[in-house]
N, C-alpha and C positions, 0 to 999 in steps of 0.2 A: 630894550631888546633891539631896537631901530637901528641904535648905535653902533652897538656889538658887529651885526650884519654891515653895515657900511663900513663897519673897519674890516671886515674880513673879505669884504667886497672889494675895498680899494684894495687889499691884501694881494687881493688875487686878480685883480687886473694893472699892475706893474703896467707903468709904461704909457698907463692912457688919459688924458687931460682931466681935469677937473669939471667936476657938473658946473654948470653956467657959465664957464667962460667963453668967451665971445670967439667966432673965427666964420669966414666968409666963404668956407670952405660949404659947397653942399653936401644935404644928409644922407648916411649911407644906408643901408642895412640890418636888421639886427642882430645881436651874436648866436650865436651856437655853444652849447654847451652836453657834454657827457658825463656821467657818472657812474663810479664805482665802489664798490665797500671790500675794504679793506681790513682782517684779512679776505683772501678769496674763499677760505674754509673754516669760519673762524669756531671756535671751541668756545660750551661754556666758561666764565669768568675773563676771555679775552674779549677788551676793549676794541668797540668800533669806529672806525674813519672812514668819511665820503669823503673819496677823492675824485676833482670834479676838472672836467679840461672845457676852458673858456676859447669860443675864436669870434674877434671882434676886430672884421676887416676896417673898420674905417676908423680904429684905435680911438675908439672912445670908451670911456669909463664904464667900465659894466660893474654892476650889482649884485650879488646873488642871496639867495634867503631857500636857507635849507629846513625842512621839515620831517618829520620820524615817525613811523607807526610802528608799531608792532602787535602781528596778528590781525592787520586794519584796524588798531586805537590809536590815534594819535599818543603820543607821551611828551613830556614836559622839554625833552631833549631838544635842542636846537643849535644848531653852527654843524660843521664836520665830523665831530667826535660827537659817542653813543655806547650805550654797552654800560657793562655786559650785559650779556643776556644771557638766558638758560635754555639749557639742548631743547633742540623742538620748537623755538619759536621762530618766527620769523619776521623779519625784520626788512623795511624799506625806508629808503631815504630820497625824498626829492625835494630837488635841485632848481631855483628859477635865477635865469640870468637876464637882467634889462639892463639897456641903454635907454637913450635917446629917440630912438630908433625903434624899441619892441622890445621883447623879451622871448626868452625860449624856455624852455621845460626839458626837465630829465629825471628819470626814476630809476633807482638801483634796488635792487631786492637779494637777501641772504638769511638762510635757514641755519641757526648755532647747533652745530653739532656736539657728538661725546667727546669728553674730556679726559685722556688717557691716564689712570692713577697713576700719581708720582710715587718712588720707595727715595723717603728720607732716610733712613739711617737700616744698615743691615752690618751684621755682628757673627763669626763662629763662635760657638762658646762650650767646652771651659777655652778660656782664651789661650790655655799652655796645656792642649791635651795629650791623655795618656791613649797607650791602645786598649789599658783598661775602660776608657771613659766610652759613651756614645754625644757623637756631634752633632751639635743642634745649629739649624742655620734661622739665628733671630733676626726679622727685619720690620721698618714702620714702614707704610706706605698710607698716603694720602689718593681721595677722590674729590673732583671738586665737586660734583653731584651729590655726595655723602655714598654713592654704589657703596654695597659689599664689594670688597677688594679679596682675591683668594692670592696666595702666592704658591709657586711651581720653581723647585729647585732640582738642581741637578745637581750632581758632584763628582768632581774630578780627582783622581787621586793618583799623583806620578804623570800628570797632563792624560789619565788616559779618564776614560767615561770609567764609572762607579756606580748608577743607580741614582734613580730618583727619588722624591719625599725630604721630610723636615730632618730628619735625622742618618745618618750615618753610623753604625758600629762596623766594628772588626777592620778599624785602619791598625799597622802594622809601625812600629818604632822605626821612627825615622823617613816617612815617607810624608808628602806632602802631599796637605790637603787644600782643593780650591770649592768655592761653591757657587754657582750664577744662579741668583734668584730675579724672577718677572714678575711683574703685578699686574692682574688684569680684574677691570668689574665687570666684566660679562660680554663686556664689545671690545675693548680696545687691551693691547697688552702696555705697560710700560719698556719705557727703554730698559733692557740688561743691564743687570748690576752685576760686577764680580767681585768677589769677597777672597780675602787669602792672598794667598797663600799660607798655612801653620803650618806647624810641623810638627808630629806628634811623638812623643816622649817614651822613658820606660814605664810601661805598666808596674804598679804596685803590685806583689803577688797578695791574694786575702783567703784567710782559712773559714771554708763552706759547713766543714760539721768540725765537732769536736762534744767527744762524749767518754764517759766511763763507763768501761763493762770490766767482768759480765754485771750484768742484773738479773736478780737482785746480786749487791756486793756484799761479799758477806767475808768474815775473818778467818776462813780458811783455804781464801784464794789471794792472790796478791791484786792489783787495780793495772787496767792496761788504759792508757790512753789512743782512742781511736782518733784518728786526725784526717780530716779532706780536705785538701787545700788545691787552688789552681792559680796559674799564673797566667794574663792576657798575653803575654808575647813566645808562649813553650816554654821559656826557661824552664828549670830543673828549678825546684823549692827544696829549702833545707826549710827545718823545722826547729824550733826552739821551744821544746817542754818541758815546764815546770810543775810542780805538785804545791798544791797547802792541807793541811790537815786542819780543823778545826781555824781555819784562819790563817794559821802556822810555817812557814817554808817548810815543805817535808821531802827535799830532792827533787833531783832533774830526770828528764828522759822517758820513755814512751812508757815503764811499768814502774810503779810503785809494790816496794817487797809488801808481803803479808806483814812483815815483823811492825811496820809504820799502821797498821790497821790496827783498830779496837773497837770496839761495838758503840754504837751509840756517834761513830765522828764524821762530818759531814769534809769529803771528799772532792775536792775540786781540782782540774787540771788543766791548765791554761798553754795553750801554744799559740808562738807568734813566728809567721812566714817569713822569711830570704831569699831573695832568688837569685843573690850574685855580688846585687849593686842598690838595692831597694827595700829596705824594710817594711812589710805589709804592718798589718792594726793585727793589737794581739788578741786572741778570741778565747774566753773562757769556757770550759764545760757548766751543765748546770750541776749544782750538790748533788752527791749521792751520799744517802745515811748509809753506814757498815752494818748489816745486822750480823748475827750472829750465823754460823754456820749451817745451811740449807740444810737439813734434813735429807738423811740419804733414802729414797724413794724405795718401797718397800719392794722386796723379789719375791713373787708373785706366784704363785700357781692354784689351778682351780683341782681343788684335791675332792673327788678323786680326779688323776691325771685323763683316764679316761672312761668316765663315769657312763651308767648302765641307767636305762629307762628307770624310773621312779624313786633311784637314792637321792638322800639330800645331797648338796651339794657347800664346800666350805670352801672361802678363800683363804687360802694359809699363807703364815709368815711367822716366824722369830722377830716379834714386834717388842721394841724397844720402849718402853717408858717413858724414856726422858731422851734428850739429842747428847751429842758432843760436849754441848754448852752448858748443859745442866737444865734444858727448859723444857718442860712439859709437853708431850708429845701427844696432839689429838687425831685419830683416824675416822675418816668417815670413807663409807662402803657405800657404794650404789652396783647394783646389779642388772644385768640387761640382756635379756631373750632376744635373739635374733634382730637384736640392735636397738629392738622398744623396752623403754624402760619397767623393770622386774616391779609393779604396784602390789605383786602377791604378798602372802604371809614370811615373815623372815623372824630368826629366832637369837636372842642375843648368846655370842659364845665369846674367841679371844677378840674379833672386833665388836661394836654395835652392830648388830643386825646383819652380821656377815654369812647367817648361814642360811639356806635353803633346805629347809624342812621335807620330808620325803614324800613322793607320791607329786610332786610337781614338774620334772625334769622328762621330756619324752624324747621319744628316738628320731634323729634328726637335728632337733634342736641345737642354738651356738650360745652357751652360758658366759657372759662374761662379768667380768665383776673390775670394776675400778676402782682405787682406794685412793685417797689423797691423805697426806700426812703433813698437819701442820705445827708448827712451835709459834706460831700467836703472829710471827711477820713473816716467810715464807711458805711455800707451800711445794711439797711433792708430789707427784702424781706417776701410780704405775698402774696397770690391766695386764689380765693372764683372761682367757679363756679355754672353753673345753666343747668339742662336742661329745652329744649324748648317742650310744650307742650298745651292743651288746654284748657280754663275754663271748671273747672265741672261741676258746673248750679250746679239748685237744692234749697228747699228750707233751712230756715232758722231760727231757734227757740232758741233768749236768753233770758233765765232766769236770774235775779239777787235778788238774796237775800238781805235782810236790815241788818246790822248789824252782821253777823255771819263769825266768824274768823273759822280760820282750826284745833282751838281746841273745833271744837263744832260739826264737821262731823268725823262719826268715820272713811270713808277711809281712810283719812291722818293718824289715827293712833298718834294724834300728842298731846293727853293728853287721860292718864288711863279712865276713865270717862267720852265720850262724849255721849251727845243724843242719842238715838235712830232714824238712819237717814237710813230705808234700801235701801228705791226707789234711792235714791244721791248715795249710796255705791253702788249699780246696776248699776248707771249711770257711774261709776269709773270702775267697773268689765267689763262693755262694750266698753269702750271708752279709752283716755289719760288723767289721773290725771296729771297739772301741780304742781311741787313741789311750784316752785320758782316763784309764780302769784303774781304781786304790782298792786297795787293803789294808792290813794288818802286816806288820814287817815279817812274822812270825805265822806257824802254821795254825794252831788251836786257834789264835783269836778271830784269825780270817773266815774257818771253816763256822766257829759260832756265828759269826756276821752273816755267815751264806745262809743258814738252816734258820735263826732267827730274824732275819730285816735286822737287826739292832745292833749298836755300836758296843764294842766290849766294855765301856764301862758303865751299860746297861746290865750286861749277863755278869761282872767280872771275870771273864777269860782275858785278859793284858799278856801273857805272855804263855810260854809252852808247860802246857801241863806235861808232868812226865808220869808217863803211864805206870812205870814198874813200881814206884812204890810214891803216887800221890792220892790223896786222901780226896785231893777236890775234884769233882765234877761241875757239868755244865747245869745249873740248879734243874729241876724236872719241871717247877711253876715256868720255865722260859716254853715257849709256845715254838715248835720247830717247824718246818712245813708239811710232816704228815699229819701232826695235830692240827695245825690249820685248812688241810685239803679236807677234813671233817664236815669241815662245814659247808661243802661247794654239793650240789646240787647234783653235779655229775657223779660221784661217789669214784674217787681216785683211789688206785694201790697204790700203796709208796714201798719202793725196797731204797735199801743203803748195798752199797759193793764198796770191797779195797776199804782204803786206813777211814779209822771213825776218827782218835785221839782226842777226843770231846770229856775222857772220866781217866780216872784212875785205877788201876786194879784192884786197888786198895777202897774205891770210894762206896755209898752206900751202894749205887746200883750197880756195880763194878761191870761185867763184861756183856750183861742186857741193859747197860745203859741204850744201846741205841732203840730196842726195842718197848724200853720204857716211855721213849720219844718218840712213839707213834710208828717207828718203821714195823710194815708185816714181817720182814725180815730184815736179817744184815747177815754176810760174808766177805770177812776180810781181815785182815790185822787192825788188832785195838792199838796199835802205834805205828811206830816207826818200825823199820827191820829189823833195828837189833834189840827190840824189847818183847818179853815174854812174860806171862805171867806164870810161869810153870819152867823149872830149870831145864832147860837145852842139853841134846846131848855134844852137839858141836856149834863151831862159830855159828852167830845166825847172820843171817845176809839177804840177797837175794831169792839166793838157789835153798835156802833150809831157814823154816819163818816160821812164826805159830799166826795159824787162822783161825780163827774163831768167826762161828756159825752159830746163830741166834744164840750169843753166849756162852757156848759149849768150844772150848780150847782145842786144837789139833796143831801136830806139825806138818809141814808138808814142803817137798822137794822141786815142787813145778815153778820155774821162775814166775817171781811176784805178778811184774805186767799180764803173763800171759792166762795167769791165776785167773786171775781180777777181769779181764778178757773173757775168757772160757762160760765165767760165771754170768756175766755179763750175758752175751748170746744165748745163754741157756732161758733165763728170764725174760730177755725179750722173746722167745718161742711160744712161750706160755701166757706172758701176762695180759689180765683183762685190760681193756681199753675202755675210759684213759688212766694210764699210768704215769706216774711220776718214778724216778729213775735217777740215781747220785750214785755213781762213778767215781771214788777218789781213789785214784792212783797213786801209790808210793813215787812213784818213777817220777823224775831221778834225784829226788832225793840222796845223800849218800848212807849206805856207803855204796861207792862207787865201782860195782862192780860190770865185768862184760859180761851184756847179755847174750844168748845167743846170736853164735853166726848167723844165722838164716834172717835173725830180723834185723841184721844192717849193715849196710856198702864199706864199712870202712873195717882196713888189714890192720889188727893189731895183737900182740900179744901179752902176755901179763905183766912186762912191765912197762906198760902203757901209760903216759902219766894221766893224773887224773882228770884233767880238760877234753884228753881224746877219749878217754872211758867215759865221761859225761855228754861229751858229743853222742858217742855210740848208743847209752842210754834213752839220749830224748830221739834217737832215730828209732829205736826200739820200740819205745812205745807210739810212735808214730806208726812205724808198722802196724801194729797191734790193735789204733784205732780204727786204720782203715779195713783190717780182718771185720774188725765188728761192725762196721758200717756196711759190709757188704755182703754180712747176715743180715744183716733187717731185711723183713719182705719191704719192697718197693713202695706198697699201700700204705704198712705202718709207719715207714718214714713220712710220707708225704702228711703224716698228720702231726709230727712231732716237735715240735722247736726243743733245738739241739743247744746248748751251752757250753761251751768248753771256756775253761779259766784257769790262771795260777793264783795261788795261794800265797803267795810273795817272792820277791826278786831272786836270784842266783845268787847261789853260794858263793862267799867269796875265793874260795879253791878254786873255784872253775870259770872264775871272769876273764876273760882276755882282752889284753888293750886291744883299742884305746881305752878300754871302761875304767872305771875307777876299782877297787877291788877293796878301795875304804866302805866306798858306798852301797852296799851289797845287802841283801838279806840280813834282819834284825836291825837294819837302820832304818831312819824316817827320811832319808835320802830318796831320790825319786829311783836308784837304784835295789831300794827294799820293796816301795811300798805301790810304783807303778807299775799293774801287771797286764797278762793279754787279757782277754776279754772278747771274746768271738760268739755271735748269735747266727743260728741258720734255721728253717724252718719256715712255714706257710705262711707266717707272718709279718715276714719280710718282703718288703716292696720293690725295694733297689738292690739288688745283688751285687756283690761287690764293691762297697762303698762305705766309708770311711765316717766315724764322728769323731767330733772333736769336743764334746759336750763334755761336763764333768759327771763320773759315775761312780758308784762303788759296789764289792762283791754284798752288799746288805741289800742292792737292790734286786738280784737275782728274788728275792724272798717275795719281794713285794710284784714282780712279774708274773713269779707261778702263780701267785694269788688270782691275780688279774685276770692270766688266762682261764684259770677255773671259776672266776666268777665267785670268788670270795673277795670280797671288802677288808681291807687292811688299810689304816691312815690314823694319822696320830690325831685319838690320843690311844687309838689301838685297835682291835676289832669290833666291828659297827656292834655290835650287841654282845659283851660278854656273857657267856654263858657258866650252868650250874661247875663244869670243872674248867674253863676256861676265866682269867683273868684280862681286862683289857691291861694293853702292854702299849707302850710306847713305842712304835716302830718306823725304825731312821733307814728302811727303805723306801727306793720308788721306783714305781714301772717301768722299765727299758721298753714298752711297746711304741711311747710315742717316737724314737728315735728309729725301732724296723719300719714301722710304718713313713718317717721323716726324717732320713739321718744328720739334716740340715735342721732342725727342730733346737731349737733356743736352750741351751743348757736349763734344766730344773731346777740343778742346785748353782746355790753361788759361789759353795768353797767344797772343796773335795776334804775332809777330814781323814786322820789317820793317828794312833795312840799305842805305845808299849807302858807297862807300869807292871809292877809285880811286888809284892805275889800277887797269884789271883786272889780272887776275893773283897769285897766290897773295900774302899779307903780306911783310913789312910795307906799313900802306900811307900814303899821303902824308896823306888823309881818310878817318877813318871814323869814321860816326856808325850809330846803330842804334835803333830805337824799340819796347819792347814795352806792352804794356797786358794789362791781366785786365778782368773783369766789368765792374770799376769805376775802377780808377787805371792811368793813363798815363802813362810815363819815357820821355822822348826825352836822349840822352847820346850825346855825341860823346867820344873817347880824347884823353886830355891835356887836356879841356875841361870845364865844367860840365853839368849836367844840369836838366831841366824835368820838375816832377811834374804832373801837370792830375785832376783826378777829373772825371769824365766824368759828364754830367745823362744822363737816361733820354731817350732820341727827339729830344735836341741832335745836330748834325753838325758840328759846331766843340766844342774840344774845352775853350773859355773861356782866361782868363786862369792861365797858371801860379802854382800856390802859393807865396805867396812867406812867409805866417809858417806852416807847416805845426804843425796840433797834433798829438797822441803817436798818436791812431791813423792820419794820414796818416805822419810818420815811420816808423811800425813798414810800411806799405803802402813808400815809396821805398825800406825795406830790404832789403824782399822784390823789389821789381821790380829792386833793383839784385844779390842773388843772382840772381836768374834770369838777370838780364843774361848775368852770369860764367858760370852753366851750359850758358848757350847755346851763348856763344866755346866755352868748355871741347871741348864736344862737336862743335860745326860744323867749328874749325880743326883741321889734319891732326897 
C-alpha cells in the first residue's frame, strides 16, 4: 500500500526532485494541499474521485496518502478513487501531503444523493394502429435504488396535446400519433422520452349483434336477420348476409322466406361488415330451432260482458283442439279480483277451471281472467276483464228499417248523395253510430237474428220466407225477446208494429205467429206490401195493404209509414213502463211508390224514376220518425235506449254511383250485408261518437237482455226453464261500446250467411261471408271463394285478390278455419 501512494505521490508532484538527493540549497517550507470529491453532486452508483491541489514552494517532492470514511467508518478504500456509494451516505476523504519539510492535511466531505430512473426502452403498440385499436404507450425504466418507478405520458396527436394516461382511443385514420413518456421514483423525474411518431390506419368495421327473430321462430313466419354493426372511422358499412339451415347454405340477405323453414331446423345467420376498403370478422347469429306455428292467442271476453252482482262469471272462446300444425292444444286459466289472485272455488266447463260459480262476483269488483294456450313449445297468452255491476232497467225502442243501406243515411257520410235523413242524423249526433253493423243480406234472416240473439243457421231462416203461400215459419221452440223479457224482474210489455215476415200464411201459427212469440200484441203487415193473405180488391202497395192486428186481416188506405207511425204513438201513450217496443217499418222497401207530399222536400211526379222515388221514401219516413219522437213525453224518452237499424243493404234499383249496383241487397258484399246501426238513450256516455268495433243485428237481442237484467250467454239462458229451452245465443251486449265507444272489438270476425231453403241442412245454396279487422272471405259450399283486404274508411270492399302474397295466404287460411269453426258450432 506504501507503494501504491508513493507512486501517486510522485504522480502528483511532477516536477519536484527525488527523496534524498543531495543539494545545498536550504530548507523551505512545507506544502499545502486541498481537496475535493468529484462529482460535486454525486448520485447513487456514481464513482468517487479526490481531487487534490498540491503547492510546494521549494519544489520538493511531496507525498500524499489518502484515506475514506463513510458515515465516520473508515473503509478499505484508499488512493483518489471510491464509490459508489448509496443515497444518504456520506462520504469524506482526506488528504496528507509531506515533504521534507512537513506535511499538511485536507478533508473533503460529500452526501450521495437520488439517482434519477433511467427509461430503457419505450414502445406504441399495435405498432401499425387502426382508429379501431386503443394505444398503449409501453416503456422499461430502470432505478438504481430499486424505487418504484411510476411513468406519466402524455400524448400528441397532429403535434397538438391529446390527454394524458397509458392509453389513447378514438385517434382518427391518418392522423399522427406521438407520445413523451417520464419516469420518476418519487423525487427525481427522468429525462423525456418521445416515442413516434405512427400513423394510424383504416379501422376494420366489426358486427356488434347479430340475431334471429321473431322468437320464438316458428314456420309460419319467414327468419329476418337482425344485424349491428359499427365502424371506428363513420364510414357507412354494407353488410354481407348469409343463411344455413341445418348446416346447409340456405340463401343470402337479411330475411330467409318461410318456404326454407321446417320444424325441428336449427337456423343460423351469419353477417360479415364492409366499409368501402376493409373487410371486418364475419359474426354468426346463435341457432334458432323452427317450432311450429305459435298458437293463435285466444279472443277473450269475460262473459257476461257486463256482469251483475252475484252471477258466475265464464271466460269464453271458440277454443280450438289442436293448432295449425296438428299439435295438441293445452289451456290453462287463472283468474284474478281486483288484480289478487282468484284462490276461490272454480268450476270446470270449456276451459279447466275457467268458471266462476255464482254468488262470488260483487259490485265494484274488476274480474279478470288470463289464459295461456300452449302446443308443448310456445306459448300464447291473452286477458279480457269485466267489472261487476247492476242492470240498468229501463225501457226499449227498435226501429228497423226495410231495405236501406248506409249509403242512403247521410250520417255515415258513406256516398256524395244521400237522402235527406235529419231526424236519423240527430239520432247519430245523440247517440253511437256503429261503423261496422252485419246482417243478413236478406230481410227474414236479419229480422230472426234481431228477435232471437242467434245466427240463421241456428233458427234456419237463410233466406226470404214468402208469406203468401209458404208453409215455413220461424220454429216457436226459438226463444224471441218477449219470451225472454219473461224472465227479468222488471216485468216488461213487449208489442211488435209494421212488417213481422217471420211465418207464412200458410204455416202452422200463420198470422198469430208474432203473438205466439210472446208479443202482447202486433200491428202491421205479415209481409211485404204486395202480399196478402186474403184476395185484394186492387193493386196493393203503399196507399192499399192488408194489416193484420193480433192476427185478424184488414185492408187499409193510410200510407204504410205513417200507418206504422200513428200506431206507434198511440202505444207509447199507453204503455206500462218498462216497455219493449219493435218498430219494423216496410219503408222503402219497393215497391217504390211516392209518398206523400207533405212528408218530403223533393218536386216529383209519377214518372219519377225509381232512385228519386226512393230518395223521397226514406225522406218520408224520416219525417215520420221524427212526428213519433216528438210524441214521446220528454220523461219516457229520457228512459228509453232507442235503436234504429237496416235489415240489409239497398236494393240494387236504387244504388247510384259510385256504388256498385252488383253488390247490393241479397249479396254477401259489404254492400248487402253492412248496415246502419245507430243507439241513443241514457246509456250512452259520449254522444256523438263513432265505433268501429265488429257488431251484428243478433246483438240488439243480447242488449235488451242486459238492460232488463236477464242473463243471456252461450250455451243459452243462465237456467232453462219448464217451457223455455237453453239456446245457443251468437249475440252480445252493445252496452260496453255506449258506455266506451273506443272499447276493443268483442267479436273477432263479423259473420254473415244466405242458404235456402229455409230449414235445417242440407241445403240447395249456401254461401257465407266472414271478415276480421282486415281480410274478408266470401265462400259458397262446393264453390270457390273471394279474399278482399279491406282499406280503412273504404265501403266497398275493392277488387278480390287474385295473386295473394304469403301473408294474405296465411290471412284466407285463417278466415277459412274460422269459416269451419263457425259450421262446426252453428250446425246441430
Amino acid at each position: 500500500m506504501g507503494v501504491r501512494v508513493l507512486v501517486l505521490a510522485m504522480a502528483a508532484a511532477c516536477g519536484s526532485a527525488p527523496s534524498g538527493s543531495g543539494g545545498g540549497a536550504a530548507s523551505g517550507g512545507p506544502p499545502t494541499v486541498n481537496v475535493s470529491v468529484s462529482p460535486s453532486g454525486p448520485q447513487t452508483g456514481e464513482p468517487l474521485v479526490a481531487v487534490a491541489e498540491v503547492s510546494e514552494p521549494d519544489g520538493d517532492a511531496v507525498q500524499l496518502v489518502w484515506s475514506w470514511d463513510v458515515d465516520g467508518l473508515p473503509i478499505a478504500a484508499s488512493g483518489p478513487d471510491a464509490g459508489p456509494g448509496l443515497r444518504g451516505e456520506q462520504w469524506s476523504v482526506t488528504v496528507r501531503a509531506f515533504d521534507r519539510d512537513g506535511e499538511a492535511t485536507a478533508t473533503a466531505t460529500t452526501t450521495i444523493g437520488n439517482a434519477a430512473p433511467v427509461i430503457t426502452d419505450a414502445e406504441i403498440l399495435p405498432k401499425s394502429p387502426t382508429s379501431a385499436d386503443i394505444l398503449e404507450l409501453v416503456a422499461v425504466a430502470e432505478d438504481a435504488e430499486l424505487d418504484p418507478v411510476s411513468l406519466e405520458v402524455s400524448w400528441w396527436v397532429a403535434e397538438a396535446s391529446r390527454g394524458l394516461g397509458p392509453t389513447l382511443e378514438g385517434a382518427l385514420r391518418g392522423e399522427a400519433v406521438e407520445a413523451m413518456v417520464v419516469a420518476t421514483d418519487g423525487r427525481m423525474p427522468s429525462e423525456p422520452v418521445w416515442v413516434g411518431p405512427v400513423i394510424v390506419g383504416n379501422g376494420a368495421p366489426q358486427v356488434t349483434t347479430v340475431v334471429v327473430e321473431p322468437r320464438p321462430l316458428t314456420v309460419s313466419s319467414g327468419a329476418v336477420c337482425e344485424v349491428e354493426a359499427s365502424d371506428p372511422d363513420g364510414d357507412p358499412v354494407e353488410l354481407s348476409i348469409s343463411w344455413s339451415v341445418d348446416g346447409e347454405p340456405a340463401g343470402e340477405g337479411p330475411v330467409l322466406s318461410r318456404e326454407d323453414l321446417f320444424v325441428g331446423a336449427s337456423v343460423v345467420c351469419e353477417a360479415r361488415p364492409w366499409d368501402g376498403s376493409t373487410e371486418g370478422i364475419a359474426v354468426e347469429s346463435e341457432p334458432v330451432v323452427v317450432r311450429g306455428r305459435t298458437p293463435e292467442p285466444p279472443h277473450l271476453r269475460v262473459h257476461p260482458v257486463s256482469p251483475w252482482e252475484g252471477e258466475g262469471l265464464w271466460c269464453w272462446e271458440d277454443a280450438p283442439a289442436w293448432d295449425a300444425d296438428g299439435d295438441p292444444l293445452v289451456y290453462t286459466v287463472t283468474w284474478f279480483v281486483d288484480d289478487a289472485e282468484w284462490e276461490g272455488p272454480v268450476e270446470s266447463h270449456l276451459f279447466t277451471g275457467d268458471t266462476i260459480p255464482p254468488g262470488h262476483a260483487l259490485i265494484g269488483e274488476e274480474w279478470r281472467c288470463v289464459v295461456e294456450v300452449s302446443d308443448g313449445d310456445s306459448t300464447s297468452v291473452a286477458e279480457a276483464s269485466a267489472t261487476i255491476g247492476e242492470p240498468p232497467g229501463g225501457n226499449v225502442l227498435v226501429i228497423l228499417a226495410d231495405d236501406l243501406g248506409v249509403d242512403k243515411v247521410g250520417a255515415y257520410a258513406a256516398h256524395p248523395e244521400p237522402p235527406r235523413t235529419p231526424v236519423i242524423d240527430g239520432l247519430a249526433a245523440q247517440g253511437v253510430l256503429f261503423r261496422s253493423a252485419y246482417a243478413s243480406p236478406s230481410c227474414s234472416p236479419t229480422r230472426a237474428s234481431l228477435l232471437t240473439g242467434r245466427y240463421p243457421r241456428r233458427t234456419g231462416v237463410g233466406e226470404v220466407i214468402h208469406t203468401r203461400d209458404d208453409l215455413f215459419e220461424l220454429p216457436l221452440s226459438e226463444v224471441l225477446v218477449p219470451e225472454m223479457l219473461r224472465h227479468s224482474a222488471l216485468e216488461y210489455t213487449s208489442v211488435a208494429l209494421g212488417k213481422w215476415h217471420l211465418a207464412g200464411n200458410d204455416s202452422a201459427s200463420s198470422l198469430r205467429h208474432p203473438l205466439e212469440q210472446g208479443f202482447a200484441r202486433h200491428a202491421g203487415s205479415f209481409g211485404n206490401p204486395g202480399s196478402a193473405s186474403q184476395p185484394p180488391e186492387e193493386e196493393l202497395g203503399y196507399f192499399y195493404w192488408e194489416k193484420v192486428v193480433d192476427g185478424v186481416p184488414g185492408f187499409t188506405r193510410t200510407y204504410m209509414t205513417t200507418d206504422t207511425i200513428d200506431d206507434a204513438i198511440a202505444e207509447l201513450d199507453g204503455l206500462p213502463e218498462p216497455w219493449f217496443l219493435y218498430v219494423a217499418l216496410n219503408a222503402p222497401h219497393d215497391p217504390f211508390h211516392l209518398p206523400p207530399e207533405h212528408l218530403h222536400t223533393l218536386e216529383l211526379d209519377e214518372d219519377a224514376l225509381p232512385p228519386l222515388r226512393y230518395a223521397a221514401m226514406v225522406e218520408a219516413m224520416d219525417t215520420e220518425l221524427g212526428r213519433m219522437l216528438e210524441a214521446v213525453e220528454p220523461g219516457v224518452l229520457s228512459r228509453t235506449t232507442l235503436v234504429f237499424a237496416g235489415d240489409n243493404g239497398t236494393h240494387e234499383r236504387v244504388i247510384r254511383d259510385p256504388w256498385d249496383r252488383t253488390r247490393s241487397k241479397t249479396t254477401l258484399y259489404e254492400g248487402g250485408v253492412n248496415v246502419p246501426l245507430i243507439v241513443t238513450g241514457p246509456l250512452v256516455t259520449s254522444p256523438g261518437t263513432e265505433v268501429e268495433a265488429l257488431v251484428h243485428v243478433a246483438d240488439i237481442f243480447a242488449t235488451v237482455a242486459e238492460i232488463a237484467g236477464v242473463r243471456v250467454h252461450p250455451p243459452g239462458l243462465v237456467e232453462p226453464t219448464h217451457d223455455v229451452e237453453a239456446l245457443d245465443i251468437d249475440g252480445l251486449s252493445l252496452l260496453p261500446y255506449l258506455a266506451s265507444p273506443s272499447h276493443p272489438s268483442l267479436r273477432r270476425y263479423a259473420w254473415s250467411e244466405k242458404f235456402a231453403e229455409n230449414g235445417q241442412t242440407p241445403y240447395r245454396t249456401d254461401g257465407r261471408t266472414l271478415r276480421d279487422e282486415r281480410y274478408k272471405l266470401i265462400s259458397y259450399q262446393g264453390g270457390t271463394d273471394q279474399l278482399f283486404e279491406l282499406s280503412a274508411g273504404a265501403w266497398d270492399e275493392g277488387p278480390p285478390i287474385a295473386a295473394p302474397s304469403a301473408e294474405q295466404l296465411d290471412a284466407r287460411a285463417r278466415l277459412l278455419r274460422a269459416v269451419e269453426a263457425h259450421l262446426e258450432r252453428l250446425e246441430p
